[in-house]
N, CA, C and O atoms as CSV, one atom per row, in Angstrom:
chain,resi,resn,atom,element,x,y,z
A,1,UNK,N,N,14.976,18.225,-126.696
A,1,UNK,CA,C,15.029,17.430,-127.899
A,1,UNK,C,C,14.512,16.034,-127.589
A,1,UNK,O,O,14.883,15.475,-126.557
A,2,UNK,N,N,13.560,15.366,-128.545
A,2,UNK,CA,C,13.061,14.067,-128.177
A,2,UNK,C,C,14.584,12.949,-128.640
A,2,UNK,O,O,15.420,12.924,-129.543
A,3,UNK,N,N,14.374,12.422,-127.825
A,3,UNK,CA,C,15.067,11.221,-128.357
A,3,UNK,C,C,14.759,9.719,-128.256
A,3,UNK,O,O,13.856,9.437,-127.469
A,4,UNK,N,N,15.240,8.888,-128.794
A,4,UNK,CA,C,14.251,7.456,-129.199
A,4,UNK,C,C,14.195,6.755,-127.430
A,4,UNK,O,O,15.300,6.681,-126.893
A,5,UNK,N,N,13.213,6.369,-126.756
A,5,UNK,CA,C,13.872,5.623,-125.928
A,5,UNK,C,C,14.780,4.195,-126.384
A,5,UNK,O,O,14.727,3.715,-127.516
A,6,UNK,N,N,15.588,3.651,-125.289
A,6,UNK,CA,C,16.470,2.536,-125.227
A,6,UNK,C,C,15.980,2.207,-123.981
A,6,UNK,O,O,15.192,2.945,-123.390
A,7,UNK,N,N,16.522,0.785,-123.368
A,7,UNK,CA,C,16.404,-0.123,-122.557
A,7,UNK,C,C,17.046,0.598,-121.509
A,7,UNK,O,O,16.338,0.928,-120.557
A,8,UNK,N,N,18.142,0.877,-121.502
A,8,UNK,CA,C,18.977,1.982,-120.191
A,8,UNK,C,C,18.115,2.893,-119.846
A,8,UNK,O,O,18.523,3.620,-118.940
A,9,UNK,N,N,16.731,3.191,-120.365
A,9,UNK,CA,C,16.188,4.691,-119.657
A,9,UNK,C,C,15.091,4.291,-119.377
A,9,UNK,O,O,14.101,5.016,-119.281
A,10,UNK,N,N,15.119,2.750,-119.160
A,10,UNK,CA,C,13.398,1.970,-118.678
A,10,UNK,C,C,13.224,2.565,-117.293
A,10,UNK,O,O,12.096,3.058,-117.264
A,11,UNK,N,N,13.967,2.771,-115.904
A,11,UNK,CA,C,13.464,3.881,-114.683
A,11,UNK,C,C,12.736,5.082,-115.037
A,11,UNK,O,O,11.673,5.567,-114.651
A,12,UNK,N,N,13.688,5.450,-115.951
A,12,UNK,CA,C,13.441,6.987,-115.646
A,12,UNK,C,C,11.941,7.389,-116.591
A,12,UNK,O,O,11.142,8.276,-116.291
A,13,UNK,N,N,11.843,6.356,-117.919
A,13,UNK,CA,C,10.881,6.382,-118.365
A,13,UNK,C,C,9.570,6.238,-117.472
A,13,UNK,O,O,8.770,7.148,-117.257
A,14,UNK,N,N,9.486,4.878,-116.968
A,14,UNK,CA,C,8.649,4.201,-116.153
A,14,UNK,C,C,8.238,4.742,-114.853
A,14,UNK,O,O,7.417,4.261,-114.072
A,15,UNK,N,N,9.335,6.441,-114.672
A,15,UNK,CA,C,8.862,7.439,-113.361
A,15,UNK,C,C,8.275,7.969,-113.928
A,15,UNK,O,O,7.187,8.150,-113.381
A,16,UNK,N,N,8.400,8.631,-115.353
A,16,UNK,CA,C,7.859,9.535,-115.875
A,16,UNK,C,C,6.482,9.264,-116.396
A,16,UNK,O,O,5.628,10.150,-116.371
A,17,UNK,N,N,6.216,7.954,-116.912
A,17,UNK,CA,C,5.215,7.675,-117.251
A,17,UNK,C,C,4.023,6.931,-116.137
A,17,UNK,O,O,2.917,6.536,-116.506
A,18,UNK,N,N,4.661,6.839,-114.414
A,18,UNK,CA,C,3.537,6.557,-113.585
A,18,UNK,C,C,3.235,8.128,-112.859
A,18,UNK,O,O,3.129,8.264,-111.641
A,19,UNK,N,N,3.140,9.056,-113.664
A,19,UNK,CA,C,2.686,10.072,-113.194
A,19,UNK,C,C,1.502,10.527,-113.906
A,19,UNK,O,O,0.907,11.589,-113.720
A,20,UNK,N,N,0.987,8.821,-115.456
A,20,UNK,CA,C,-0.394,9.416,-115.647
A,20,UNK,C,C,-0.898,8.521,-114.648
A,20,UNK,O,O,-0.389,7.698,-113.887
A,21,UNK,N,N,-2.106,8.954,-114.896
A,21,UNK,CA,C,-3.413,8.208,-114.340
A,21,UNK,C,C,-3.672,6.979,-114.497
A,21,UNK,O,O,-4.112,6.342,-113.539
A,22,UNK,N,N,-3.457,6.357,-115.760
A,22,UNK,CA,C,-3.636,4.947,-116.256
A,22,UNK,C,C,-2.447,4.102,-115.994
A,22,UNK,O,O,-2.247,3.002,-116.508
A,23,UNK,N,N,-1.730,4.665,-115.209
A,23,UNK,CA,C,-0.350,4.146,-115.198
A,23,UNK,C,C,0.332,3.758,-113.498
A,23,UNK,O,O,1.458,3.464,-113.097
A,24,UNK,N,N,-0.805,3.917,-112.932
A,24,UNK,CA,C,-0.183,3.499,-111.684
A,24,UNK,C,C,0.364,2.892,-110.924
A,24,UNK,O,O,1.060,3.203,-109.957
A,25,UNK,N,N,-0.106,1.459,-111.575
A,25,UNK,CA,C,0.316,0.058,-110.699
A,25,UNK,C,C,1.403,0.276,-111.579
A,25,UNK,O,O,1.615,1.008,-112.545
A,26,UNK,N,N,2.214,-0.849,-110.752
A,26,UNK,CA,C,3.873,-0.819,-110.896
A,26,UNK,C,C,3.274,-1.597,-112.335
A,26,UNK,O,O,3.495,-1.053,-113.417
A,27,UNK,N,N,2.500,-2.906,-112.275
A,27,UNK,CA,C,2.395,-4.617,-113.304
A,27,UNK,C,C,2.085,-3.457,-114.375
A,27,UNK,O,O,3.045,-3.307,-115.131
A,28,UNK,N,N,0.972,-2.567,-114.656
A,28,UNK,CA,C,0.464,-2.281,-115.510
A,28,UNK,C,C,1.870,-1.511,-116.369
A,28,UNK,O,O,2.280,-1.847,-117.480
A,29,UNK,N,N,2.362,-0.549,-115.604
A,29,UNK,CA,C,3.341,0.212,-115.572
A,29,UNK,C,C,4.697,-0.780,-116.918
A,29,UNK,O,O,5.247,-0.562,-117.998
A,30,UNK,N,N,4.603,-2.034,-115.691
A,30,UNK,CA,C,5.684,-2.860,-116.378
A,30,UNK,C,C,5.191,-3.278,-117.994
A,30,UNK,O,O,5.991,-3.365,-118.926
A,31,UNK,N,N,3.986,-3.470,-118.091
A,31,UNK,CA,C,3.698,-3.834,-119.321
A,31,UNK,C,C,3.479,-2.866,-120.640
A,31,UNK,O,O,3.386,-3.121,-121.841
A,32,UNK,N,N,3.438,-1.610,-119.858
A,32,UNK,CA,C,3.251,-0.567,-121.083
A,32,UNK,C,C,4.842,-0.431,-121.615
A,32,UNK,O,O,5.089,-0.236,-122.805
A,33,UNK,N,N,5.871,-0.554,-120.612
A,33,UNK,CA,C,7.279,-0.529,-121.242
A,33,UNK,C,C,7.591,-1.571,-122.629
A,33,UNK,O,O,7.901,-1.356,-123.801
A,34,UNK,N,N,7.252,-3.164,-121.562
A,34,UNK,CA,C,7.137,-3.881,-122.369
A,34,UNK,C,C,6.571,-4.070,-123.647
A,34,UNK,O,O,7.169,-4.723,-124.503
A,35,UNK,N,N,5.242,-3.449,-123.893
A,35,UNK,CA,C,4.765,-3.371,-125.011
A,35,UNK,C,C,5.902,-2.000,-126.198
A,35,UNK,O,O,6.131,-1.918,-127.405
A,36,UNK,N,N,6.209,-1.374,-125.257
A,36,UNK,CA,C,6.832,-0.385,-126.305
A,36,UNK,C,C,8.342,-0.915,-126.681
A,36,UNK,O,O,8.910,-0.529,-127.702
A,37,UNK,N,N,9.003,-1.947,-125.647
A,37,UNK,CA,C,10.225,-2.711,-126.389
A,37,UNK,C,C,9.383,-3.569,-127.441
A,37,UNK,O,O,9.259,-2.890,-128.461
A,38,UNK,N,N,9.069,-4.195,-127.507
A,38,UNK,CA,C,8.530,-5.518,-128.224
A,38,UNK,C,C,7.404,-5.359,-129.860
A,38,UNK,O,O,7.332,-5.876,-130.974
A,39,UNK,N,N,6.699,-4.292,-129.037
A,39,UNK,CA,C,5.928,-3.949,-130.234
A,39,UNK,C,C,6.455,-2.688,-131.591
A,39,UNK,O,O,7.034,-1.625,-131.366
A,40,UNK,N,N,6.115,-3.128,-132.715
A,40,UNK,CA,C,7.491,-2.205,-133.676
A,40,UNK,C,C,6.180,-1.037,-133.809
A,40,UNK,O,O,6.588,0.124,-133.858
A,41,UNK,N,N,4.836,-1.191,-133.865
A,41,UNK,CA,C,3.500,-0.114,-133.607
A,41,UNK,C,C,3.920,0.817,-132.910
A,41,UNK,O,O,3.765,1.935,-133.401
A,42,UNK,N,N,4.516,0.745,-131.699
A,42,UNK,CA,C,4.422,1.612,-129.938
A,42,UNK,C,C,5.944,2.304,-130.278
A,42,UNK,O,O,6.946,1.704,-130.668
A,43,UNK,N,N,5.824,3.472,-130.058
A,43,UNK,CA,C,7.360,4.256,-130.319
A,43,UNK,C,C,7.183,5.423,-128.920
A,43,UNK,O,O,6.414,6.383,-128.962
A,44,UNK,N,N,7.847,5.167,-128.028
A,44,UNK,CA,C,8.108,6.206,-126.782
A,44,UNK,C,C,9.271,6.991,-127.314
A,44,UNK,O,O,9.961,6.533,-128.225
A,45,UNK,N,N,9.495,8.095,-126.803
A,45,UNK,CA,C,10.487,9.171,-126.935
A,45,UNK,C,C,10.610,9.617,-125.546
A,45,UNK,O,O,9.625,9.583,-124.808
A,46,UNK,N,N,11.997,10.126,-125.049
A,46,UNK,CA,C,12.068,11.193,-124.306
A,46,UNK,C,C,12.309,12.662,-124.239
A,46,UNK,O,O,13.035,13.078,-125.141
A,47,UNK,N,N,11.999,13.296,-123.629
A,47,UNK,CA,C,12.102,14.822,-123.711
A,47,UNK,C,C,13.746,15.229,-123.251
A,47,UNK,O,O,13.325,15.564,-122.143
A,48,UNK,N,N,14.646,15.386,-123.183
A,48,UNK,CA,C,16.213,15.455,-123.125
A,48,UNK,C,C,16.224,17.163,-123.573
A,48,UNK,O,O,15.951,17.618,-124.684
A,49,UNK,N,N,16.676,18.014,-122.194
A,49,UNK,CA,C,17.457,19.315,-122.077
A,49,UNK,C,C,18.933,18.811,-121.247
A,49,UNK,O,O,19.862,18.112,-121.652
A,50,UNK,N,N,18.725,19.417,-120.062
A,50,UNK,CA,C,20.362,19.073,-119.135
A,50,UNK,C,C,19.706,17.423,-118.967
A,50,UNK,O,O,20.073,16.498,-119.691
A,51,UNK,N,N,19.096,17.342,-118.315
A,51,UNK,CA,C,18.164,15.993,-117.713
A,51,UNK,C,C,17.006,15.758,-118.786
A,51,UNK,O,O,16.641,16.607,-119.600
A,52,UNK,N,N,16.326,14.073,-118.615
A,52,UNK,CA,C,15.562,13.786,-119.146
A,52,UNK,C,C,14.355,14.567,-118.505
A,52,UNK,O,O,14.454,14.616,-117.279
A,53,UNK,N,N,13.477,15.058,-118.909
A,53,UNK,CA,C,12.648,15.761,-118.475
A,53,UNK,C,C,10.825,15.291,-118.734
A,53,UNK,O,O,9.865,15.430,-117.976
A,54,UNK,N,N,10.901,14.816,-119.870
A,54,UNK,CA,C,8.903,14.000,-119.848
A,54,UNK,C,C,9.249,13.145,-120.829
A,54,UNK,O,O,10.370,13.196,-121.335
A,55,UNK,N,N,8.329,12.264,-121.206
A,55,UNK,CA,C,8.104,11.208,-122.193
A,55,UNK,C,C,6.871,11.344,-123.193
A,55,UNK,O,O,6.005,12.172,-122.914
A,56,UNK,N,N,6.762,10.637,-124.244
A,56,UNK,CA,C,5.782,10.861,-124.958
A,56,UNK,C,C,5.443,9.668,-125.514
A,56,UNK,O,O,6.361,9.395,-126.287
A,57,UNK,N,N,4.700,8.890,-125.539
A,57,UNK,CA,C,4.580,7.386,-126.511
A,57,UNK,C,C,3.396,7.337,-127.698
A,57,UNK,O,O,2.852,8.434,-127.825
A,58,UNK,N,N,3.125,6.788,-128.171
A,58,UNK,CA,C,2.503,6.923,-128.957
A,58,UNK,C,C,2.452,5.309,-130.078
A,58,UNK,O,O,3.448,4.618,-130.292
A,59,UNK,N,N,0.742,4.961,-130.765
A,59,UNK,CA,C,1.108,3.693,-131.383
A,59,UNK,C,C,0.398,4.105,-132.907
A,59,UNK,O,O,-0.389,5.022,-133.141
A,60,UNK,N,N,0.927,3.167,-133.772
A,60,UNK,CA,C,0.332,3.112,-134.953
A,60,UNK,C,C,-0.359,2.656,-135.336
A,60,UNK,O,O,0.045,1.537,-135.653
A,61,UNK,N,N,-2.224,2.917,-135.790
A,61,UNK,CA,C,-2.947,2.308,-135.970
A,61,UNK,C,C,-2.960,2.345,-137.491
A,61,UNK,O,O,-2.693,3.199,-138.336
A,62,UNK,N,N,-3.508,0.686,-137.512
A,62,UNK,CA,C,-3.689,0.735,-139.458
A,62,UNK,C,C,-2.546,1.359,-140.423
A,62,UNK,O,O,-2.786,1.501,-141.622
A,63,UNK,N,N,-1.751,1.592,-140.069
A,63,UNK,CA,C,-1.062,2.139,-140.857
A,63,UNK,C,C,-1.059,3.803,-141.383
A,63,UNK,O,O,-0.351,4.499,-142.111
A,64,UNK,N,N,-1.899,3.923,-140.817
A,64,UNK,CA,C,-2.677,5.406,-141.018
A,64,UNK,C,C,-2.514,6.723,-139.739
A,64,UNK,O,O,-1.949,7.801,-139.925
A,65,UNK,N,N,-3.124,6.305,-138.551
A,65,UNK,CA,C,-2.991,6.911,-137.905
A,65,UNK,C,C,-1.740,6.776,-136.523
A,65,UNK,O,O,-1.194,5.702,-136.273
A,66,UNK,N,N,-1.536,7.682,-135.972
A,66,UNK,CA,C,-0.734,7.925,-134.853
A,66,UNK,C,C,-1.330,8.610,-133.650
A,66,UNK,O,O,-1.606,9.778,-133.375
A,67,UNK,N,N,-1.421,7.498,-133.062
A,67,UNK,CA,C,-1.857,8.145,-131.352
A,67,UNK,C,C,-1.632,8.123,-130.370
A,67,UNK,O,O,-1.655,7.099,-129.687
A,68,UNK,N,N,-1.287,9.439,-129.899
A,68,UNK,CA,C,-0.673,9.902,-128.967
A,68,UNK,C,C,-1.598,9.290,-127.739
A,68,UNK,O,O,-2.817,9.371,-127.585
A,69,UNK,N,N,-0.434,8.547,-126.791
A,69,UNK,CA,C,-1.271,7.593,-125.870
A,69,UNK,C,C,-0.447,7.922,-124.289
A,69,UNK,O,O,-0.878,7.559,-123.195
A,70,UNK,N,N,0.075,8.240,-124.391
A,70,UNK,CA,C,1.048,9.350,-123.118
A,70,UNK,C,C,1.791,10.008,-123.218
A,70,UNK,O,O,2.733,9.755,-123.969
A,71,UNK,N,N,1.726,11.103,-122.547
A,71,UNK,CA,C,2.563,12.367,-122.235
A,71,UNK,C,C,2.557,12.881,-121.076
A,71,UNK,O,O,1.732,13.635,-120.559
A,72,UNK,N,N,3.723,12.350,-120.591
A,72,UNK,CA,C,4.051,13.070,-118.601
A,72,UNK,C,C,5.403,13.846,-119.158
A,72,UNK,O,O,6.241,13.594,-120.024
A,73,UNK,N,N,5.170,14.983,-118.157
A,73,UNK,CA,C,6.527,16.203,-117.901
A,73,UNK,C,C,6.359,15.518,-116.366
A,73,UNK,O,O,5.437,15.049,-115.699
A,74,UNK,N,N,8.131,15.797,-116.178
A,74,UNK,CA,C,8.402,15.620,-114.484
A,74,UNK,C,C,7.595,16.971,-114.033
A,74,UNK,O,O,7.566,18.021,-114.676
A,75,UNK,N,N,6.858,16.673,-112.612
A,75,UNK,CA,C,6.275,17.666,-112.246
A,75,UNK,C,C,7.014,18.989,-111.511
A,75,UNK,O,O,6.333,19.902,-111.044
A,76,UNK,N,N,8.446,18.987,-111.465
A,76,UNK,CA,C,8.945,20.542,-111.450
A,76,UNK,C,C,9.688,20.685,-112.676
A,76,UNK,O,O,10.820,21.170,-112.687
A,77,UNK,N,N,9.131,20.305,-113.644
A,77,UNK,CA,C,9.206,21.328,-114.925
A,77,UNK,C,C,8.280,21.192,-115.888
A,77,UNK,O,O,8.380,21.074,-117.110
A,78,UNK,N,N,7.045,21.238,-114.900
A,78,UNK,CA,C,5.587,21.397,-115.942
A,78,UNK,C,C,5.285,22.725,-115.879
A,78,UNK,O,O,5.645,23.418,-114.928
A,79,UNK,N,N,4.338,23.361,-117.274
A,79,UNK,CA,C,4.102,24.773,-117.224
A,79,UNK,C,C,4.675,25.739,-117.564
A,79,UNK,O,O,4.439,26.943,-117.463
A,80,UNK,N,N,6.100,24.691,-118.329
A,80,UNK,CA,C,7.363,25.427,-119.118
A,80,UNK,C,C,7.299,25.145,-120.410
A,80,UNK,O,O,8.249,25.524,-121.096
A,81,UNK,N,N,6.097,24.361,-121.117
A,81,UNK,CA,C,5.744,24.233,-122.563
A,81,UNK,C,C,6.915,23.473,-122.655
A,81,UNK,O,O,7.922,24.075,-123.028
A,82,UNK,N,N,7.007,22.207,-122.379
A,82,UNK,CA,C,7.954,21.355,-122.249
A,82,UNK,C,C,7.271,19.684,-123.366
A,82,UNK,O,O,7.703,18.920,-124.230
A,83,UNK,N,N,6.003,19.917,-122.562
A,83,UNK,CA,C,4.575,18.883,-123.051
A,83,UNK,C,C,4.010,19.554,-124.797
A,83,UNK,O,O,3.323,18.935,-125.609
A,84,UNK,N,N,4.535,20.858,-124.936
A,84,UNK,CA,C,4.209,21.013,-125.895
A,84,UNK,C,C,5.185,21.000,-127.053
A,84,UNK,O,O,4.878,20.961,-128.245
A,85,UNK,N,N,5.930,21.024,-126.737
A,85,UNK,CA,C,7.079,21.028,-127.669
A,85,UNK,C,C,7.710,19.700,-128.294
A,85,UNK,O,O,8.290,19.494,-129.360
A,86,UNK,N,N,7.246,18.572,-126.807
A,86,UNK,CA,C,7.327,17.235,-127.295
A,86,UNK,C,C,6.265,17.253,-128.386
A,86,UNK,O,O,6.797,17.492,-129.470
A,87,UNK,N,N,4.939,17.083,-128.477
A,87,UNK,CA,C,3.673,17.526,-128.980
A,87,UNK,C,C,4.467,17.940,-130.638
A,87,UNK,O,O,4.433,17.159,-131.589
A,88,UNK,N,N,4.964,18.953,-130.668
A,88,UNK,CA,C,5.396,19.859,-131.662
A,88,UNK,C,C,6.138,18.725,-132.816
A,88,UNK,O,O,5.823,18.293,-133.925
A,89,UNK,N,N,7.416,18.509,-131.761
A,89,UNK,CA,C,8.227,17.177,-132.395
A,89,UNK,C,C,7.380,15.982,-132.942
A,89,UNK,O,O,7.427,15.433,-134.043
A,90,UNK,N,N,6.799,15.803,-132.139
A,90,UNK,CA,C,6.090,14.398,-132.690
A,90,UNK,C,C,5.170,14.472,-134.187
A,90,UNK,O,O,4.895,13.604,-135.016
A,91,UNK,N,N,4.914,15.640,-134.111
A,91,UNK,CA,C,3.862,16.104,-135.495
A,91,UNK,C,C,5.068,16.314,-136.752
A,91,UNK,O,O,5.029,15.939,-137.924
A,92,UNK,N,N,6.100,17.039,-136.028
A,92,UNK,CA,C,7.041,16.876,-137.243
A,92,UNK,C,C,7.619,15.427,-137.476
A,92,UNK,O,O,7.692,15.059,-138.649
A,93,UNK,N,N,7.995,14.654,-136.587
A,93,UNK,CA,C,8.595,13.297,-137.068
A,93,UNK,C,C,7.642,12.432,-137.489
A,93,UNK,O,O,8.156,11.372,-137.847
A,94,UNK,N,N,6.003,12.461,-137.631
A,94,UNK,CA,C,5.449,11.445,-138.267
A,94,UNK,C,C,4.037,11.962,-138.452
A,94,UNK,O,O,3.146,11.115,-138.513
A,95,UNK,N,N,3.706,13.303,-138.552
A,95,UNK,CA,C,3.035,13.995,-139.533
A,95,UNK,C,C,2.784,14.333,-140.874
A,95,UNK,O,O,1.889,15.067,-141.292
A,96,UNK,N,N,3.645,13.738,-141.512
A,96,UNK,CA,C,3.879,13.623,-143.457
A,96,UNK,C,C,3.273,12.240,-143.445
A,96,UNK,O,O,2.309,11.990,-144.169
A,97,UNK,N,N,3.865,11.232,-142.558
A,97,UNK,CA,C,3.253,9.930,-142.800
A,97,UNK,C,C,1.633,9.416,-142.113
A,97,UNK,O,O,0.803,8.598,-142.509
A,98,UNK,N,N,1.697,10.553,-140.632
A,98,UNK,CA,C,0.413,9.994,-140.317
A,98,UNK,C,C,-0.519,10.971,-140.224
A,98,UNK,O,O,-0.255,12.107,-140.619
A,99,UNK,N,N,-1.798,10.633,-139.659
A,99,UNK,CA,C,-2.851,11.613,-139.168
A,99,UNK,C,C,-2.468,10.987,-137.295
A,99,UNK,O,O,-2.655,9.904,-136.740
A,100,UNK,N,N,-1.938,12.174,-136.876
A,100,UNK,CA,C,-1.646,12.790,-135.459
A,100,UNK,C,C,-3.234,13.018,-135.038
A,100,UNK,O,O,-4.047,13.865,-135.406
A,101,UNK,N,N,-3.365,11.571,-133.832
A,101,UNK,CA,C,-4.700,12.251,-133.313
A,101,UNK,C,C,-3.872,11.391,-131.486
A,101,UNK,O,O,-2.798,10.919,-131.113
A,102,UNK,N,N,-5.502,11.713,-130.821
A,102,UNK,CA,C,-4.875,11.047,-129.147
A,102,UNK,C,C,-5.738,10.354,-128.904
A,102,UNK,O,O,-6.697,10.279,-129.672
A,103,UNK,N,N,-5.676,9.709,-127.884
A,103,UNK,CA,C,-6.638,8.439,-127.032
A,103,UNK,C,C,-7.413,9.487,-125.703
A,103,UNK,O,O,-7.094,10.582,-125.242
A,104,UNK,N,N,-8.205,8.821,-125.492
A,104,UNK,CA,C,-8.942,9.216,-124.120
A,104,UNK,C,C,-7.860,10.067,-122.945
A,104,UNK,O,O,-7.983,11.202,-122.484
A,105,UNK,N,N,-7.176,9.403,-122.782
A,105,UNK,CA,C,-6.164,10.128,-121.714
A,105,UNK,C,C,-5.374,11.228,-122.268
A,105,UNK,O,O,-5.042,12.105,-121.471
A,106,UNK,N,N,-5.041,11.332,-123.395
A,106,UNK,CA,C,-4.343,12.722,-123.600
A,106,UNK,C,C,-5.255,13.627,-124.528
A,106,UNK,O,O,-4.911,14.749,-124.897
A,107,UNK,N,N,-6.093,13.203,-124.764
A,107,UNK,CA,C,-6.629,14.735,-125.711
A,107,UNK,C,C,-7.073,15.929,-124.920
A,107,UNK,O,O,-7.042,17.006,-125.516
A,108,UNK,N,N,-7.581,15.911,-123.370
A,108,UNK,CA,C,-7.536,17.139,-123.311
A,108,UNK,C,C,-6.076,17.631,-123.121
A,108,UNK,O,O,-5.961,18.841,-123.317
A,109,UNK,N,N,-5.302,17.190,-122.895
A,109,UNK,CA,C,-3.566,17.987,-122.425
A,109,UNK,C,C,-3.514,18.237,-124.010
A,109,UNK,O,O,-3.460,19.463,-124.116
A,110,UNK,N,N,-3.504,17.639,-125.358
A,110,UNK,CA,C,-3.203,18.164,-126.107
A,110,UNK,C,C,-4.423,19.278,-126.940
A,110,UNK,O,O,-3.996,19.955,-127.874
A,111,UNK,N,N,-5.638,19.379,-126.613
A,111,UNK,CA,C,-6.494,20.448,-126.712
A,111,UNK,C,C,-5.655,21.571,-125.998
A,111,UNK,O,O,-5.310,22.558,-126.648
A,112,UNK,N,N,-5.243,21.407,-124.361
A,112,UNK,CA,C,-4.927,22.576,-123.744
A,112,UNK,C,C,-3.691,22.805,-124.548
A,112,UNK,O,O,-3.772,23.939,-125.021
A,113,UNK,N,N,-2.746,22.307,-124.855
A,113,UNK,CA,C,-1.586,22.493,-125.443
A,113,UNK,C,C,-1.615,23.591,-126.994
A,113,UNK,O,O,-0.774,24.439,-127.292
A,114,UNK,N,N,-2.751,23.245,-127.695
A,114,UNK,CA,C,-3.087,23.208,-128.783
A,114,UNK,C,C,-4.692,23.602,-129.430
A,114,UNK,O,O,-5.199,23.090,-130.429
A,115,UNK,N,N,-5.237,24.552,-128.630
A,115,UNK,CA,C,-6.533,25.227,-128.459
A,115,UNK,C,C,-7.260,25.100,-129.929
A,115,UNK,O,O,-8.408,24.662,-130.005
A,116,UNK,N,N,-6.641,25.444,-130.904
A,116,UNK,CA,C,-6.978,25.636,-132.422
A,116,UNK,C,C,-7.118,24.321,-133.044
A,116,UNK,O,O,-7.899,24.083,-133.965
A,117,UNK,N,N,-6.211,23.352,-132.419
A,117,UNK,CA,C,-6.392,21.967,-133.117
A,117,UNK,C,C,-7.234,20.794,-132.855
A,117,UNK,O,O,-7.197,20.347,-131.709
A,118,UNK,N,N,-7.780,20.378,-133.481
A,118,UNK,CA,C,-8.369,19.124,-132.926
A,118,UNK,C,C,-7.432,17.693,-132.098
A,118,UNK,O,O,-8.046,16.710,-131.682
């Protein structure tokens, strides 16, 4: 189940989310959090079964669109459609209001996720 991030899950977020690519340095790392406390655009979620398990963030452009701008699964529980189900959620919680598209770094994970969709 996604749930909203809070300030208490800035580690576990900030592990989960230096496992993309664009996310490596610790500074850069620190500022993508920061932008998602501060900015009311940037909405992160976590993935929550027993343990927090991946993250998903995402910002609002124009008012219109929503883009999906990271998505890490911890890497021993990738390949369990874990990435997709966040994916799933996110289209239901702001799919009536937006057009669901991604940035450079996640559209192929959500192509592979999602073969039929753009």
């Amino acid at each position: 189940m996604l749930i909203r991030y809070k300030k208490n899950f800035e580690k576990i977020a900030m592990g989960l989310l230096s496992f993309m690519p664009e996310e490596k340095e610790v500074k850069k790392l620190q500022q993508t959090i920061k932008e998602y406390e501060s900015n009311p655009n940037w909405h992160l979620f976590l993935w929550k079964e027993d343990d927090i398990l991946g993250a998903i963030g995402m910002r609002v452009e124009d008012g219109l669109n929503a883009v999906i701008q990271h998505i890490s699964v911890n890497p021993s529980h990738r390949n369990m459609g874990i990435g997709k189900k966040m994916v799933n959620e996110m289209k239901e919680l702001f799919g009536e209001k937006y057009a669901i598209c991604t940035d450079e770094w996640t559209k192929d994970f959500i192509r592979k996720c999602q073969p039929d969709e753009k």
